[in-house]
N, C-alpha and C positions, 0 to 999 in steps of 0.2 A: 504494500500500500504506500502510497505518496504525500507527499506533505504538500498543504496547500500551498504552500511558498514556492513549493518547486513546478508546482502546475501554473501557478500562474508568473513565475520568474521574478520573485520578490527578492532584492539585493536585502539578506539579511544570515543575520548569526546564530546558527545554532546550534546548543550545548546539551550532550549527553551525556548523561555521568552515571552510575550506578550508587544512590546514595540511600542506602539502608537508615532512615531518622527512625529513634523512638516514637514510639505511640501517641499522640498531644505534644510532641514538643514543636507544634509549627515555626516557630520564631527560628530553628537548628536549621531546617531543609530550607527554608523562604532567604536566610541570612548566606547559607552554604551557593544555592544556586543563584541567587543574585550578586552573588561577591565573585564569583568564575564568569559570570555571562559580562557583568563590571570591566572585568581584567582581560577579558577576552576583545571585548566590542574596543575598550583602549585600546591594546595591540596593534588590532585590524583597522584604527584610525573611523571609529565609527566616531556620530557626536553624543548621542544618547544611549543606554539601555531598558529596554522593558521585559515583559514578561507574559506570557499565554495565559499565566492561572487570573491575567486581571478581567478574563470573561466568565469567572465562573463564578455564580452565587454563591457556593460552597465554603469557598475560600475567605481567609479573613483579610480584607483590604485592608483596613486601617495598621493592622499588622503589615505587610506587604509594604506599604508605603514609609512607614516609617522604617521600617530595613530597608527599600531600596534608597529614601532619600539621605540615610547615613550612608552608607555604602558609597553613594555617590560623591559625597561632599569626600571622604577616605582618602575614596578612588579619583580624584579629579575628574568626572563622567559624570555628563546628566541624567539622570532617572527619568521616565518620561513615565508618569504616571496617569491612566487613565480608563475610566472606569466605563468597561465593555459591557456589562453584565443584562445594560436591556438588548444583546446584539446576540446573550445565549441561544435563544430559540433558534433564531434564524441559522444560527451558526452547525446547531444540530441537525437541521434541514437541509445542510448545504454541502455537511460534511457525510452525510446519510446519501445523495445524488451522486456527490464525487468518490464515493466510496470509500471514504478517509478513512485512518484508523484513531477511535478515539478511544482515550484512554478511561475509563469509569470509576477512577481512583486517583487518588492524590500520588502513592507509592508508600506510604508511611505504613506501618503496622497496622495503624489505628483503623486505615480505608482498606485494607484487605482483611481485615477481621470482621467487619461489618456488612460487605459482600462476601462470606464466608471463602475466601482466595488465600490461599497458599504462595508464600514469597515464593518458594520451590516451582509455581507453575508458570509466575512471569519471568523469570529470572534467566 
């Protein structure tokens, strides 16, 4: 499956990592992945970084922002903060057409516990 960036040729940065966070501890995964994407997007002379999870209602923005806008002040990189989440819907309609592959978990313990998933079966 394809990433929508790569269907429609969107010049951007993106960071996989295999990051096993504890159960509830959002602030560890949100701080870990936005400090790699930070140092990454610098490298490659980007101006800004953001982040996917800022479409998901799921997710704690106000969390997210306040680690991406430390991060950034760190990192010399702007954080480009901005809140996608009335764009969910649409987004799971579009990625359902194009055949995307979505992910229906955060990665954390905590969201594969709760859709009974096994780190063992994504991993």
């Amino acid at each position: 499956m394809e990433h929508y960036a790569f269907i429609k040729k969107l010049p951007v940065l993106f960071i996989e990592e295999d990051i096993k966070p504890e159960a509830g501890n959002c602030k560890v995964c949100y701080e870990t992945r936005l400090r790699m994407t930070a140092r990454c997007a610098s490298i490659n002379n980007y101006h800004f970084f953001s982040t996917t999870l800022l479409v998901s209602p799921y997710q704690k923005h106000d969390l997210i922002r306040e680690c991406g806008t430390r991060i950034a002040e760190e990192e010399g990189i702007e954080f480009l903060y901005y809140d996608l989440r009335g764009n969910y819907h649409e987004g799971i309609e579009t990625s359902r057409k194009l055949e995307l592959y979505r992910q229906k978990f955060c990665g954390c313990s905590a969201s594969l516990i709760e859709r009974g998933i096994k780190y063992e079966q994504i991993a």
